[in-house]
VEXVOPA-758409 format. One record per residue: residue in one letter; y, x negated, z of N, C-alpha, C, O in turn. Coordinates in steps of 0.1 Angstrom, whole numbers, plus 5000, padded with zeros to 4 digits. Layout:
% residues N
aYXZYXZYXZYXZ
...
***
This chain:
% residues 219
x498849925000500050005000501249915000501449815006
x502049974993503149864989504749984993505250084987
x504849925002506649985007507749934998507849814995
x508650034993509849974985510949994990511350084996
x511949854986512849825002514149774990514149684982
x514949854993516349864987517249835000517049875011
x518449714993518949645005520649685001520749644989
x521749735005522849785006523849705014523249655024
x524849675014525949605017526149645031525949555039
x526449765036526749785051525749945052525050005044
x526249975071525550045074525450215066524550295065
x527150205061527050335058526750365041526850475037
x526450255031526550215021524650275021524050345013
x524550255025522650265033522750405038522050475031
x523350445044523050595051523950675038523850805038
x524750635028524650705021523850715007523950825001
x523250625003521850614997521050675000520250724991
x520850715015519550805021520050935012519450995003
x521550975018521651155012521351135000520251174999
x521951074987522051064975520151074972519651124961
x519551044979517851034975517651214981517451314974
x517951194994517951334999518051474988517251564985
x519451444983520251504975519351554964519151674963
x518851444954518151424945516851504947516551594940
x516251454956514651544956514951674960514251754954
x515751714969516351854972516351944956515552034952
x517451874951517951954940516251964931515752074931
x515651874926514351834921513051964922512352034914
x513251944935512052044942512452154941511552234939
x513252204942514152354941513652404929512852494927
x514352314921514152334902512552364904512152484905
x511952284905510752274902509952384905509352454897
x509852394922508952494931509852574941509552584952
x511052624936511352684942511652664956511852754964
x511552524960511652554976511852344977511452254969
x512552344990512152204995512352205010513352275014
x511252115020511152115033511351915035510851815029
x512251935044512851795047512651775064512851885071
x512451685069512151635083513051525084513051435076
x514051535096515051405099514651395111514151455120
x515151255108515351185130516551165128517451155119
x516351145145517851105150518951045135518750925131
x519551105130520251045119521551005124522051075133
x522150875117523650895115524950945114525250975102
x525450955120526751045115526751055098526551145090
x527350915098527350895082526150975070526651015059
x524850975073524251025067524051175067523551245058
x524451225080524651385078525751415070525651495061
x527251335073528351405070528151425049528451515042
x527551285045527551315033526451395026526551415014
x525451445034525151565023525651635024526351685033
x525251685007526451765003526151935005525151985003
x527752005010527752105007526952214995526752334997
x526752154985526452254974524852204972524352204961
x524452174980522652124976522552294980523352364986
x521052344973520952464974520152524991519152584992
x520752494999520552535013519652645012518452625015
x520152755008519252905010517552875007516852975010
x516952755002516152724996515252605000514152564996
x516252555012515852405016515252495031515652605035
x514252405038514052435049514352285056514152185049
x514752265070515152165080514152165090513952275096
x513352035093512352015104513151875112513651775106
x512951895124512551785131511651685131510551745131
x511451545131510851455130510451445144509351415146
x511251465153511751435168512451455179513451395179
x512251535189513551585200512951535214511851545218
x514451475222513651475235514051585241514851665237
x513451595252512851715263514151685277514251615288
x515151795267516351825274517351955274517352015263
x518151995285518552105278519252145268519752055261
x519652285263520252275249521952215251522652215262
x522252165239523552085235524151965242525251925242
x522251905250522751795259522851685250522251675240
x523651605253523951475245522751415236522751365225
x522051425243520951295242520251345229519651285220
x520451505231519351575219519651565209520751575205
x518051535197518651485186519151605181518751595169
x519651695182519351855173521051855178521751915169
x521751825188522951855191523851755182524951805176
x523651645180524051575166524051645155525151665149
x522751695149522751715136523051845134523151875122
x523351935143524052045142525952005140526652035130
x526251945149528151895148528051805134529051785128
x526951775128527751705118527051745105527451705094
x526151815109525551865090526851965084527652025091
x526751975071527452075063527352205073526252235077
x528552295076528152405078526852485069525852535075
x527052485056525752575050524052525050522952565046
x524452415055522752395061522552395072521752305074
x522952465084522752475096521852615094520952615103
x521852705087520852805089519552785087518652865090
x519452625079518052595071517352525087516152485089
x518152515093517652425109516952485114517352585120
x515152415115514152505128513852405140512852315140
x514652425148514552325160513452365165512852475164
x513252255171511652195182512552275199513652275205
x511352335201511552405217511652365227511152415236
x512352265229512252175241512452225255512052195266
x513252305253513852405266512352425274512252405286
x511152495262510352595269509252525280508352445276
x509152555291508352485302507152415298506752295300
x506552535291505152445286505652405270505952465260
x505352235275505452175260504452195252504752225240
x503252185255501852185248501952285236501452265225
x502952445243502652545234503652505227503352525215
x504752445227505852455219505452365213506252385204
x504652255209504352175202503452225192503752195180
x502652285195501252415191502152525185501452605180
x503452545183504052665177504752625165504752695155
x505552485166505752415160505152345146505752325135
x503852315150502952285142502852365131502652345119
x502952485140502752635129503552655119503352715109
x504652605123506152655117505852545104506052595093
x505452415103505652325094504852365081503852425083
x504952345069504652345057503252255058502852165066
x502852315047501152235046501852085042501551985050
x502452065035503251905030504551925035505252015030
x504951865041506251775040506551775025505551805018
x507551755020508351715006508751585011507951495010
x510251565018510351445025510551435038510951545044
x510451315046510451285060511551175058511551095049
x512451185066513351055071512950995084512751065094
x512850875084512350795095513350695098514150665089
x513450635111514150535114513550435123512550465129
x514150285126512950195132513550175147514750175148
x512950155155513550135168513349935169512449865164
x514149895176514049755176512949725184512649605182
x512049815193510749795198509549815189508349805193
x509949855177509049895163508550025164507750085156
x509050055175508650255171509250335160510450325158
x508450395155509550515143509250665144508050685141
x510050795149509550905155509650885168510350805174
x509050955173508850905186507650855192507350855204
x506850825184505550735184505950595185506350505177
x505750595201506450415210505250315213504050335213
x505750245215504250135220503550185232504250205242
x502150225233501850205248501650355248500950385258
x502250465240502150595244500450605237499850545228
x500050705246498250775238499250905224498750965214
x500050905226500351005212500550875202501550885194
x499950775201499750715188498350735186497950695175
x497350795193495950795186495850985186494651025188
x496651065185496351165183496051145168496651055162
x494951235162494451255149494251415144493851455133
x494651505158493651605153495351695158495051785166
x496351695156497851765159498751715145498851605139
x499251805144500451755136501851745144502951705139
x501851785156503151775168502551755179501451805178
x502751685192502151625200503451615209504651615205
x503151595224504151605234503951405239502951355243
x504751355238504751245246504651225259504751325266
x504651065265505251065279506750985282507550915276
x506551005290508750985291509050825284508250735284
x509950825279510250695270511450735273511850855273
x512550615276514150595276514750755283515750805279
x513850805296514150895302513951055299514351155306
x513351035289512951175284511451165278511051075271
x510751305283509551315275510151375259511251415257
x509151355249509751415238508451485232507351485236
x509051555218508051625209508551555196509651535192
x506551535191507551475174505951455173505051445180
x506351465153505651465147504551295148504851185152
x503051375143502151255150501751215134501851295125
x501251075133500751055121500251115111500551115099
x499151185116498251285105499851395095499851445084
x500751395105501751455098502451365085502351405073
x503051245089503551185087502551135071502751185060
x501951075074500851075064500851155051500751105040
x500851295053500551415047501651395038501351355026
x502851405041503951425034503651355018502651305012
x505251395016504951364995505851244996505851174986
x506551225007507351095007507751055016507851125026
x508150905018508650895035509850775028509650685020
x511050835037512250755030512850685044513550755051
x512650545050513650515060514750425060515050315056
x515250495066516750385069516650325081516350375091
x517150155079516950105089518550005086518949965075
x519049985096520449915101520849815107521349875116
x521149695110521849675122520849535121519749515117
x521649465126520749285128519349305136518349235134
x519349405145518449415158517349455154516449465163
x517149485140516049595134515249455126514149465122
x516049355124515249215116513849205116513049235107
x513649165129512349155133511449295130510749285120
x511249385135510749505133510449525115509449545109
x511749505110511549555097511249475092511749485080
x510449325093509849205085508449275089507449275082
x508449325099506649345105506149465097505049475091
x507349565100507049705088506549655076505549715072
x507249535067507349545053505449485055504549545051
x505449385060504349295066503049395063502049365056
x503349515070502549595075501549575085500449615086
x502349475096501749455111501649595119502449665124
x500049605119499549745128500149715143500449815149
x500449605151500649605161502349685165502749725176
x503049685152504249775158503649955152503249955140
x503750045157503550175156504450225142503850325136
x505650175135505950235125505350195114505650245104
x504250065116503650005105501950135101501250165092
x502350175117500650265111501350335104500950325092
x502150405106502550485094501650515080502350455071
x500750555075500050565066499750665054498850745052
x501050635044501950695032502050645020502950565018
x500850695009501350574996502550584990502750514979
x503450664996505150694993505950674999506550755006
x506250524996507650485013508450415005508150334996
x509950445010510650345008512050335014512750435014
x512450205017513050155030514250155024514350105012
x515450195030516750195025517350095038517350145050
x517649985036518449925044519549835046519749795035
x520249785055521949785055521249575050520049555049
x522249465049522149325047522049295062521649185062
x522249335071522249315083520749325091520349265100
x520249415084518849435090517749345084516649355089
x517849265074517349235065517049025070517948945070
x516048995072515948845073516448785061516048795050
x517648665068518048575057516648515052515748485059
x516948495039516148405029516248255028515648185020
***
């Protein structure tokens, strides 16, 4: 499996490459089948503010990749971001992950339900500890095989819900943005395809890495 890795001048030059791909398969899949289902993580400012208003929303559906287990419009949540900064006309296409509800297990289990047999596309992002999702080192929701949403255990002070490989996998594409000098290491291991960091299991003959010169090991 061979990852393809496009390298962009700065951070936002990269996060707006993501929309413009975004953009593209949106419009693509519409034409085509009538429909397109997209999964984000924690994104960027920059990469929400630039999709665009006129992608055909009424037609797109919005999944979560990831949320942690907090109340609603608390900071930390990824869903209170991407609500303040998506286009108003794609906030109705948004099916947030239940985090509020006590038992995670079901909301995870309901979730599952809500998602499409395929993904169209997933956006991913890399953590400097090599997690992508919320699939971290050390958590047992890296050997789930038999869920497509799965509850973790607390990481950086929150338990979370997020999609588990067999999801990830499934999809028709997996597009990540990765940023920032701190991400070097991680994203030589990604390209590597070192199983010891968790975004390397990732297992998709459709990837490809949009990332800033910053993230990128000098030559």
């Amino acid at each position: 499996m061979t990852i393809a890795l496009e390298v962009l001048p700065d951070r936002e030059a990269a996060a707006r490459r993501v929309a413009s791909l975004v953009a593209e398969r949106a419009r693509d899949a519409v034409e085509r089948q009538g429909a397109f289902s997209l999964a984000l993580s924690k994104a960027p400012p920059e990469l929400l503010r630039t999709l665009a208003e006129d992608l055909p929303w009424p037609s797109i559906s919005l999944y979560q990749v990831d949320e942690r287990v907090a109340p609603d419009g608390h900071p930390d949540r990824n869903i209170t971001l991407i609500i303040s900064e998506l286009p108003r006309a794609a906030r109705a296409s948004l099916c947030p992950m239940q985090v509020e509800d006590p038992d995670l297990e079901a909301a995870a289990e309901r979730y599952a339900a809500e998602l499409p047999p395929q993904l169209d596309l997933v956006h991913l992002g890399l953590g400097a500890d090599g997690h992508t999702a919320s699939l971290v080192p050390g958590d047992p929701v890296l050997d789930v095989r038999d869920r497509l949403v799965a509850v973790t255990e607390e990481y950086e002070g929150h338990r979370r819900l997020t999609l588990t490989y067999p999801a990830l996998g499934a999809a028709r594409e997996i597009v990540w943005l990765v940023t920032g000098e701190s991400k070097r290491g991680p994203l030589s291991r990604l390209l590597e395809q070192d199983s010891s960091i968790p975004a390397a299991r990732v297992s998709n003959i459709c990837q490809r890495i949009v990332a800033d010169s910053a993230a990128v090991e000098p030559s």
